[in-house]
TORBA-746780 format. One record per residue: x, y, z of N, C-alpha, C in turn. Coordinates in steps of 0.2 Angstrom, whole numbers, plus 5000, padded with zeros to 4 digits. Layout:
<sites>
XYZXYZXYZ ...
</sites>
This chain:
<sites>
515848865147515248895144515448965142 515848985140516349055139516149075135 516049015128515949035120515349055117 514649055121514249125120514449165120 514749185126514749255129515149295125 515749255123516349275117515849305111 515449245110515349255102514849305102 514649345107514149405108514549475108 515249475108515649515109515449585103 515549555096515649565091515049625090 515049695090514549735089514749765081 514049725076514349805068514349845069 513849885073513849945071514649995074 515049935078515649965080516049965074 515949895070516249875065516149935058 515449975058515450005052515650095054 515650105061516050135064516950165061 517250105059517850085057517750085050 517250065047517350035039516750095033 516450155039515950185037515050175037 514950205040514150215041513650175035 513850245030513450255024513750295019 514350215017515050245013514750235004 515150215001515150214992514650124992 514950074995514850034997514150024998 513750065004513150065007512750095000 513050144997512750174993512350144989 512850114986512650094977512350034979 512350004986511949914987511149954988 511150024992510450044995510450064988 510350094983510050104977509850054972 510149994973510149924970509349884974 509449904981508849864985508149924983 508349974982507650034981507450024974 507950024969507249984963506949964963 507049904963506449834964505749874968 505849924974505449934976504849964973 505250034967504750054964504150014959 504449934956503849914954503449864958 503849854964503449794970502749864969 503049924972502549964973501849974967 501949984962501549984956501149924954 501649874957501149804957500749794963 500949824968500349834972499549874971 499749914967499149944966498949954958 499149884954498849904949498249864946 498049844949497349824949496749874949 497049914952496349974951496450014943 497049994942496550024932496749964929 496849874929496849824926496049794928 495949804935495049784935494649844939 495049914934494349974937493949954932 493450004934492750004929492950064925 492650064919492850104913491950154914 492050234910491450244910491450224903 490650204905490250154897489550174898 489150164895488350194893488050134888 487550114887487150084883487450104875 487550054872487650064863486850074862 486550134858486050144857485850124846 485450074844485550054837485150124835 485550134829485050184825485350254825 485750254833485650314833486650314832 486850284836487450274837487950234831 488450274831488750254824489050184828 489150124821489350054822490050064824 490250104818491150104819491550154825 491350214825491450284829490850284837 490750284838489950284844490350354848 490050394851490250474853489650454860 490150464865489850424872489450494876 489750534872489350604875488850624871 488750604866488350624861487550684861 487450754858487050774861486350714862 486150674860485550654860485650594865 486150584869486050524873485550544878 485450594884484950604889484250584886 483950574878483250564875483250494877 483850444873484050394871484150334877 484450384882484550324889484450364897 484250324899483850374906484750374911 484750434914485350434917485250524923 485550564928485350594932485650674928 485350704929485650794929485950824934 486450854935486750894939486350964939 486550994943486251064946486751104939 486951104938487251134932487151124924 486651044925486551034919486850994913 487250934919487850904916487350854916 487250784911487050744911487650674911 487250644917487750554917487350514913 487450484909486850434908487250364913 486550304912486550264916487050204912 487350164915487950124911487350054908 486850044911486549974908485949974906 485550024906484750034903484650094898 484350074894484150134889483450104887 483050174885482250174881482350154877 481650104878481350064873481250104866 481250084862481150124856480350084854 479950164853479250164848479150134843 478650084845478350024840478949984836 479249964842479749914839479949884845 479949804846480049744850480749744856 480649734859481249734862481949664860 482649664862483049624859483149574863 482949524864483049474869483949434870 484249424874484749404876484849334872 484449304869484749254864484549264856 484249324855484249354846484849374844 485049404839485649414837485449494838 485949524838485949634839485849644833 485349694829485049694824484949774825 485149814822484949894822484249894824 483949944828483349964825483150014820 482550004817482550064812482350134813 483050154817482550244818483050254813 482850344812483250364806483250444809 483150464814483350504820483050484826 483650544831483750534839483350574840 482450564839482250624845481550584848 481450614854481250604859480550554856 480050564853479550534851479950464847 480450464846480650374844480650344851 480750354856480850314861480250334866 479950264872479550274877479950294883 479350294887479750304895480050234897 479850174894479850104897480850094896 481150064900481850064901482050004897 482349964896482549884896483449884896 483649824900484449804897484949774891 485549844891485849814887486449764887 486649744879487149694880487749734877 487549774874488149814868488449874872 488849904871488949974877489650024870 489550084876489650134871490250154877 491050154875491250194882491750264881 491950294887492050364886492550364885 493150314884493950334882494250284879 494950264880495050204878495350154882 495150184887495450124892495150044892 495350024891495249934892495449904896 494849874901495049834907494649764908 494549734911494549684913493549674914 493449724913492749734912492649734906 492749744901492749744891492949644892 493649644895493649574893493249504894 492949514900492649454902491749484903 491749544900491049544902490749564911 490949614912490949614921490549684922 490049724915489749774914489049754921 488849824922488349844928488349824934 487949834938488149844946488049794947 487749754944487949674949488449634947 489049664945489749634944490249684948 490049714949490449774956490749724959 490549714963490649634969491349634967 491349574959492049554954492549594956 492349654953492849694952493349724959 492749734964492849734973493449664974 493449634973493349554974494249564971 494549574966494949564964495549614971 495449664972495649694976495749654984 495249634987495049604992495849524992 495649504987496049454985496949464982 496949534983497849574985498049554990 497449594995497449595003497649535005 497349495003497249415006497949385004 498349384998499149384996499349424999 499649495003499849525005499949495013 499449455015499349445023499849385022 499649355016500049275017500849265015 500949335013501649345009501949385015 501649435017502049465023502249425029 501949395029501949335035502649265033 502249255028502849195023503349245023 503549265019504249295019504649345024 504549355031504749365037504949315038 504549245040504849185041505549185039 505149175033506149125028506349175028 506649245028507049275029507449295035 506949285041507349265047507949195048 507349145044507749085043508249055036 508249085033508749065026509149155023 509149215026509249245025508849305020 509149355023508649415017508849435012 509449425007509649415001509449374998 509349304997508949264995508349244996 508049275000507249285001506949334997 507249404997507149464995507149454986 507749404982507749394977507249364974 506949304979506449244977505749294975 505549344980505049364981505149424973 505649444972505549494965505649454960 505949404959505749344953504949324954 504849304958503949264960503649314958 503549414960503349454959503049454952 503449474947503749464942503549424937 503649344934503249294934502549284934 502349304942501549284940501149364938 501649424940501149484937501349464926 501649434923501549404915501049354916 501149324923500449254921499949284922 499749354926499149384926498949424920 499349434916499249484909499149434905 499249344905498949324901498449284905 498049294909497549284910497049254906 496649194906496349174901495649184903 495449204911494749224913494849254916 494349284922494149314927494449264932 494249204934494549154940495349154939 495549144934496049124933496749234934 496149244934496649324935496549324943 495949304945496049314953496449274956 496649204954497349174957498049194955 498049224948498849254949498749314953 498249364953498249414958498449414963 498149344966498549344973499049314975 499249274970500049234967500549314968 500349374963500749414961500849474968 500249474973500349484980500749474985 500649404985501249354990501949374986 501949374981502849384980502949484980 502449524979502649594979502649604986 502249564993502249595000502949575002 503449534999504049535002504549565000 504249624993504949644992505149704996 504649744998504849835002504949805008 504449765013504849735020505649695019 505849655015506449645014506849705013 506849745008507249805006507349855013 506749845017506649885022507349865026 507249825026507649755034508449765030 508349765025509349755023509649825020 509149885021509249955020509449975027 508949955033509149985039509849935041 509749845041510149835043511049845041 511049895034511749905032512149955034 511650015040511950085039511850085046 512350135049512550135055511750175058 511750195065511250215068511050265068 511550315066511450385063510950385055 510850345050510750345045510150325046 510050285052509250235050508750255049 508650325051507850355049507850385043 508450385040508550415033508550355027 508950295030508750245027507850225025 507450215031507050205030506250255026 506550335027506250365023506450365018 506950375015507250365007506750315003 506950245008506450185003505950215002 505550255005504750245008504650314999 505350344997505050404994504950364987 505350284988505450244982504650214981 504350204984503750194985503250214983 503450274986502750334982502850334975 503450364973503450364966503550304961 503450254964503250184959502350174960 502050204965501550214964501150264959 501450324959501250354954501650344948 501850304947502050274941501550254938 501050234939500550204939500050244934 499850314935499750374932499950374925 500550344924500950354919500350294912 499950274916499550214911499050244908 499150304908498450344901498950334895 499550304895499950304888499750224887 499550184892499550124889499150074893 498150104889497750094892497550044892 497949974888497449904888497849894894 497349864899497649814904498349764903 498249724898498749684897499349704895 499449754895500149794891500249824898 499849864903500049884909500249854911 499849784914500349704918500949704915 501149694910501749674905502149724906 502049784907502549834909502949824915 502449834921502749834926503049774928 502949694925503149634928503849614924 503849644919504449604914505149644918 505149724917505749734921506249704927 505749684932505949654938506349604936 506249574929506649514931507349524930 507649574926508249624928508549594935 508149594939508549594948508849524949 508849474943509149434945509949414945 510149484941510749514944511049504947 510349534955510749564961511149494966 511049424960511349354964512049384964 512349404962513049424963513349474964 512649544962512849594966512649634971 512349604976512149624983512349564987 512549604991512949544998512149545002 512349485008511949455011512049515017 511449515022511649555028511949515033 512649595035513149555038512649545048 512349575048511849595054511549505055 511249495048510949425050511649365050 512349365046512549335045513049325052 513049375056513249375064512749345066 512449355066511749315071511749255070 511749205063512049155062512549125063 513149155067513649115065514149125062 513849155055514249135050514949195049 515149185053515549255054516049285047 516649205043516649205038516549255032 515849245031515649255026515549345028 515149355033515249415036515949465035 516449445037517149445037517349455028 517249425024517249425017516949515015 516249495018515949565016516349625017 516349625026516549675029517349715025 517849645025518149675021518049705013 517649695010517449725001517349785003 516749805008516649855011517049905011 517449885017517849935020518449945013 518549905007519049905003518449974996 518149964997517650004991517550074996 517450075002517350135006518050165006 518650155006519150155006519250175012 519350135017519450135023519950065024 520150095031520550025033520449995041 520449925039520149885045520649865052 520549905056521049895063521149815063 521649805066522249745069521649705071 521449745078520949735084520349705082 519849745076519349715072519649625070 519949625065520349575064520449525066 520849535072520949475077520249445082 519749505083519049485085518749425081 518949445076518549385070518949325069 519449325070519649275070519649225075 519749265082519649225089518649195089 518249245085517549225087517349165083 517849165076517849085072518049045076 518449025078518748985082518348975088 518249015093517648985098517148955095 516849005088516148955086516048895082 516848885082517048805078517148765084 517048775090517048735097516648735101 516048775101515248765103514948765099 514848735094514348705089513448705093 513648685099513048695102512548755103 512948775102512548875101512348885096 512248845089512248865083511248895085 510948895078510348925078509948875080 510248815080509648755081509848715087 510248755092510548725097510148745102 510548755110510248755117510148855116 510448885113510248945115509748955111 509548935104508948945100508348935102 508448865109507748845112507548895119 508148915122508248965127507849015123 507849025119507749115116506749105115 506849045113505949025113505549045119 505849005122505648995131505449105132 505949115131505949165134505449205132 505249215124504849235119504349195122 503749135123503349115124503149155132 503749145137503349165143503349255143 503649285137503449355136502949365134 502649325131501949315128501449305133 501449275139501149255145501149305148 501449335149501749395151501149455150 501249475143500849525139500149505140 500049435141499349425141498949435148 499649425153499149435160499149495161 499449555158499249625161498849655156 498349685160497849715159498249785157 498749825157498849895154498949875146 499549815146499849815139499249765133 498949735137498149705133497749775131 497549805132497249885134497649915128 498349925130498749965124498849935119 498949875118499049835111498349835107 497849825111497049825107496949905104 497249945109497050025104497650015099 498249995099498649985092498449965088 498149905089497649845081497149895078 496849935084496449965081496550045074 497150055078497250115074497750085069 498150015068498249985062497949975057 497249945060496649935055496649995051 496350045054496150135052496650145046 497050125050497650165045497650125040 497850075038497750025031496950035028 496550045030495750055028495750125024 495950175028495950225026496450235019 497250225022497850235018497750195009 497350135011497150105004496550135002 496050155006495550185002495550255000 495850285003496050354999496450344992 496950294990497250264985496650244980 496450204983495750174978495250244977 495150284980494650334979494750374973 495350394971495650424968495350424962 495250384960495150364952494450384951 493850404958493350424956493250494958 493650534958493550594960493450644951 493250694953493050714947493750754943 493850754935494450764933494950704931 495550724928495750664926496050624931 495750554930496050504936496650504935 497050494930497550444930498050524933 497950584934498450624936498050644942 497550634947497150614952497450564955 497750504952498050444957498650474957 499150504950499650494951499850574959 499550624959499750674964499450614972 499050584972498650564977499450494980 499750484976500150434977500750464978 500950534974501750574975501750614982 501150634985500950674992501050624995 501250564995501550525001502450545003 502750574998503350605000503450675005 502850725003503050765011502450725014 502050685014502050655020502350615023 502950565022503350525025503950605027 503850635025504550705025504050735035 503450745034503050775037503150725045 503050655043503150615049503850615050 504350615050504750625050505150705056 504950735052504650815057504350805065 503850785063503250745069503650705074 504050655072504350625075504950655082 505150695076505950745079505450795085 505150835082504750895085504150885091 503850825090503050825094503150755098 503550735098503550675100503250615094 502850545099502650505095501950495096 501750525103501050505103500750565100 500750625100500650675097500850675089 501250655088501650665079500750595076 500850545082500350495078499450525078 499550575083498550575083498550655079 499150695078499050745075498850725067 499350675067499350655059498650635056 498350575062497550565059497150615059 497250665068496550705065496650775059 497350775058497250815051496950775045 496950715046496650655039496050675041 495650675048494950685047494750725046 494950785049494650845045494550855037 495250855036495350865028494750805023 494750745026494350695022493750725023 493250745029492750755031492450815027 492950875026492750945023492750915014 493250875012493250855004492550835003 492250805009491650755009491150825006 491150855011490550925012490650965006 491350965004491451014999491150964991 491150894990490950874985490050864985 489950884989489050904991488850964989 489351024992489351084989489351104981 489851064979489651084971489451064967 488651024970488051054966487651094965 487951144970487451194970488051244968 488651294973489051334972489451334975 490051344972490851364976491051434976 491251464979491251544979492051554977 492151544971492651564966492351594959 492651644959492251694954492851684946 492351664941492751684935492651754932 492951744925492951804921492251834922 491651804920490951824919490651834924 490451884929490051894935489551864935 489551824941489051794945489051734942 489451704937489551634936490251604940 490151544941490551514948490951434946 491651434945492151404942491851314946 491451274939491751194944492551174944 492951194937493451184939493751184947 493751264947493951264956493651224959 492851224961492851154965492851124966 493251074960493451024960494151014962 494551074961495251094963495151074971 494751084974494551114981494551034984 494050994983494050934984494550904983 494850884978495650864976496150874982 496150944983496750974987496550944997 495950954998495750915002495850835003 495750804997495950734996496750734997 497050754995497750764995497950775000 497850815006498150845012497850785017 497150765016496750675020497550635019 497750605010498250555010498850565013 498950655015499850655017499750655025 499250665029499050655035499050585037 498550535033498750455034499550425030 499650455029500550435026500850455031 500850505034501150505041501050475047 500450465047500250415054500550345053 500650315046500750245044501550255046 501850315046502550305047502850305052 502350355055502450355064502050295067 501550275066501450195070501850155069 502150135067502950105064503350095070 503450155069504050175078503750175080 503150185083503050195089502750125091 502450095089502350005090503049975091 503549985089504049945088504549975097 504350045098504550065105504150075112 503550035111503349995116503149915114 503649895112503549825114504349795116 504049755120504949725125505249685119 505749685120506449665115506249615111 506249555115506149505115505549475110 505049535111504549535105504249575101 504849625101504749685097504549675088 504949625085504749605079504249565078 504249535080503549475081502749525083 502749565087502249595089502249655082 502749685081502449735073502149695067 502549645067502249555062501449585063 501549565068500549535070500149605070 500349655072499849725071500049745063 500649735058500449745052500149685047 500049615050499749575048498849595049 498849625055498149625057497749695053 498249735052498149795046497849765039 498449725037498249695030497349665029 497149635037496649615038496049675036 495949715039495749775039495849805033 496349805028496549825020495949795016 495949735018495349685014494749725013 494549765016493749785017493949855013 494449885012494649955009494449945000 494449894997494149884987493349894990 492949884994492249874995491949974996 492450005000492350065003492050104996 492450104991492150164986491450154983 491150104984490650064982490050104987 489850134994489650164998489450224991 489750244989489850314983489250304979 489150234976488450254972487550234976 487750244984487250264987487150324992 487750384990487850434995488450454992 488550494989489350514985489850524990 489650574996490350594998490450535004 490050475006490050435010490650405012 491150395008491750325007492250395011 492250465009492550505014492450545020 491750535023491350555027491750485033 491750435029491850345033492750375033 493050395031493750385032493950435037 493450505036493750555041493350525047 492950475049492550475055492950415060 493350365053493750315059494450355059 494850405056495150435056495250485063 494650495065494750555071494550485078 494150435076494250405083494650365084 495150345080495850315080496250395084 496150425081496550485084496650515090 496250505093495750535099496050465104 495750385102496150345105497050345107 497150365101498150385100498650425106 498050465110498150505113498050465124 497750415120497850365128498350315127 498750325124499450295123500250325125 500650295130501150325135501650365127 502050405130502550445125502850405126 503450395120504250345120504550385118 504650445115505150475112505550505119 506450495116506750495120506850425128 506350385127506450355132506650285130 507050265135507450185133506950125128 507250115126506750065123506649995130 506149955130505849905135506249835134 506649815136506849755137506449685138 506049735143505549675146505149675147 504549645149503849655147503649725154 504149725159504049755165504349805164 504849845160504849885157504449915153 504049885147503649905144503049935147 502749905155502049915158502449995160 502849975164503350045165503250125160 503250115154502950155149502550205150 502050175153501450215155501450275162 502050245165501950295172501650345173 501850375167501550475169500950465162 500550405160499950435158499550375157 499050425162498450385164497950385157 497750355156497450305164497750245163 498250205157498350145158499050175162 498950155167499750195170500050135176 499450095178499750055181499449975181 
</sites>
């Protein structure tokens, strides 16, 4: 019974010790794995200008040119009922406009027929409202609402609905591909998943309906949630233990700027051409079938020492290093034992031991009342974070100023926030680094809130002309507020990470982050619905982020510290955690 214990022998990280951490080798494979990331990223979030709402107003006949229509036109506030700002800006309303004086209304199955005004002033139209079929809009962006007709607030929902339906591809892809990458390997998973991504983001550009867009959307889900968690798993697993926090920042800065990538689509406003942008690339990574190696991490852990072996040495030959006698002969002796207990393979008697033990650490977890207690405040402040982290994304496009450079700073602010958790981490520990990070989101969302209430009345930024007062700046004002909310939950998203992953015992450390980011994506679902809140109460949707944002925080803070402390083997270990902070302490 020797030849487990034999075949346990073998540690990589002693192995890259000898062959280099984070040599030439590691390099150029970790820039190979971080591309793909930048569009997984941008296919994540580019359903918020493929199915946003465009501004549009009622086409008014008569008044409105057929070929040119001018959305701002001085004469629209006569022509269609819509609200005044305190300063005298006029919104018109996107689906009603005045009836016009002594002429019939246009019924939904007559053909659109001009009427005959021959000016736009106030006596050609009544006070009486009616709806339109025709519309007039304010740029030229083309979305998924020009195509299938998704115009006025009772098609909100739809557009809500496409998002919702990410989340729900996201939960069923981050799940699925964790599996088969545990069990067929993370090279080939990781590949499957940026081919699938890819493909169904062209099947969603050729979308022939609305229903038919909502299944590739979440076709094109499932295959994007497994490329950044794979990239994540084969960036960390290839670098020694010194490199791993940088490893996993790095990706995360690949991410941000593939989301503001997205920014980049005021050059190429029709929906269909943006899909087709970000999907065709990817296929490029089908390359990587022969130029990224499999993880030697997983391919230890299977057995397959071999192929491990093959790597190890390219490696060490590309890093220009040289591989000890000692190494060597380890690999040779550990083939050889695992050619002689075959019974230890992944589908043998240690594979069913290892279940055993994971099922009754689950029993485990379920009889104690501290780690039931500390795990429920975890889901909860996953939720937060996902709710919040995607609604501050989503918000973006409605804040005043140009959206597309409004998403893209709301999306590049994620890099000194992951730079910021990082800091947080080294500096304040983890339970502090985590509820610091939310309650600066709630402050800052909550004041963006008050300050976009404020500028309808005045900001006390003085321009050129005394005693007049800059909307610009208050608008700057809100933004910069919005910005410092996103890089505060960017933080917290990076610290709940580590800090779930070093209170949970060994044995289900993976498995339990699985289910607290699976239970997040749950909570993501409701985050396309949040901005909606806004045309009943404007600052609402960030009144709602800064309010779950402080009592996740506040919660954060009855959770034990780990920084510096052993990581938990067992679940007794784990309850352990809490000794010096009450009240879950014993």
């Amino acid at each position: 019974m020797s030849a487990p214990a034999a075949a346990s022998v073998l540690d990589f990280d002693e192995i890259l010790a000898e062959i280099g951490e984070f040599g030439r080798f590691q390099r150029l494979n970790y820039l190979l794995i971080c591309l793909p990331v930048l569009f997984a990223a941008a296919n994540s979030l580019s359903y918020v200008f493929t199915a946003g709402s465009p501004t549009y107003r009622c086409y008014v006949p008569g008044c409105d040119s057929l070929d040119k229509p001018d959305y701002g036109a001085e004469w629209v506030s006569i022509a269609v009922p819509g609200s005044w700002s305190k300063r005298g800006h006029f919104t018109p309303s996107t689906c009603d406009r005045f009836m016009a004086n002594g002429s019939r209304s246009v019924s939904e199955s007559e053909p659109w027929n001009p009427w005959p005004l021959h000016q736009c002033s106030a006596e050609n139209f009544t006070a009486e409202t009616e709806r339109c079929r025709q519309f007039v809009y304010g740029s030229s962006e083309r979305t998924i609402v020009q195509q299938w007709g998704l115009q006025c607030q009772e098609n909100l929902w739809k557009l809500a609905f496409v998002g919702t339906m990410h989340f729900a591809g996201l939960v069923l892809g981050t799940a699925l591909s964790g599996y088969l990458a545990d069990r067929y390997g993370r090279k080939h998973v990781f590949l499957i998943c940026i081919v699938f991504m890819a493909l169904t983001g062209v099947a969603q550009a050729l979308s022939w309906d609305y229903t038919s867009f909502l299944v590739f959307a979440l076709l094109n889900a499932v295959g994007t949630s497994g490329v950044y968690p794979l990239a994540f798993i084969i960036g960390v697993e290839m670098v020694g233990p010194r490199k791993r926090e940088m490893s996993s920042i790095v990706l995360n800065y690949f991410y941000a700027v593939g989301e503001a990538l997205l920014g980049l689509s005021v050059f190429l406003p029709d929906w269909r051409q943006l899909q087709l942008a970000l999907s065709i690339p990817p296929l490029i990574c089908v390359g990587y079938f022969w130029l990224v190696p499999e993880s030697v991490r997983w391919l230890l852990a299977r057995n397959r020492r071999e192929q491990a072996g093959d790597i190890i040495r390219r490696a060490a030959k590309v890093n220009r290093r040289d591989i000890s006698m000692e190494l060597m002969a380890s690999f040779k002796q550990q083939e050889l034992e695992a050619e002689t207990a075959p019974e230890y393979g992944a589908e043998g008697v240690l594979a069913e031991q290892k279940d055993d033990k994971i099922w009754l650490a689950i029993k485990q977890v379920a009889g104690s009342r501290i780690l039931m207690a500390r795990y429920a405040i975890l889901l909860l402040i996953w939720a937060v974070n996902a709710i919040v982290y995607y609604g501050l994304s989503l918000n973006a496009t409605s804040l005043s100023g140009n959206q597309y450079l409004n998403f893209a700073l709301v999306c590049l602010v994620e890099i000194p926030g992951y730079s910021l958790a990082w800091l947080f981490l080294r500096k304040l520990g983890r339970r502090l680094a985590l509820s610091g990070s939310l309650l600066l989101c709630s402050i800052t969302c909550v004041g963006s809130g008050f300050v976009t209430l404020a500028q309808e009345d005045w900001i006390p930024c003085q321009t050129g002309v005394e005693g007049r007062h800059s909307w610009s700046c208050a608008n700057w004002l809100v933004v910069t507020l919005f910005l410092v909310g996103k890089l505060g939950i960017t933080s917290s998203f990076a610290v709940i990470y580590t800090f779930t992953a070093e209170m949970m015992p060994t044995v289900i450390r993976s498995g339990g982050v699985g289910v607290m980011s699976t239970f997040a994506r749950f909570g993501a679902m409701l985050a396309p619905f949040v901005p909606l809140l806004a045309s009943y109460y404007e600052p609402l949707p960030l009144l709602l982020f800064g309010g779950l944002s402080l009592v996740a925080g506040l919660l954060s803070l009855l959770l034990p510290e780990t920084f510096n402390r052993k990581l938990p083997d067992t679940v007794e270990e784990a309850i352990a955690l809490g000794n010096q902070n009450p009240p879950f302490s014993r």
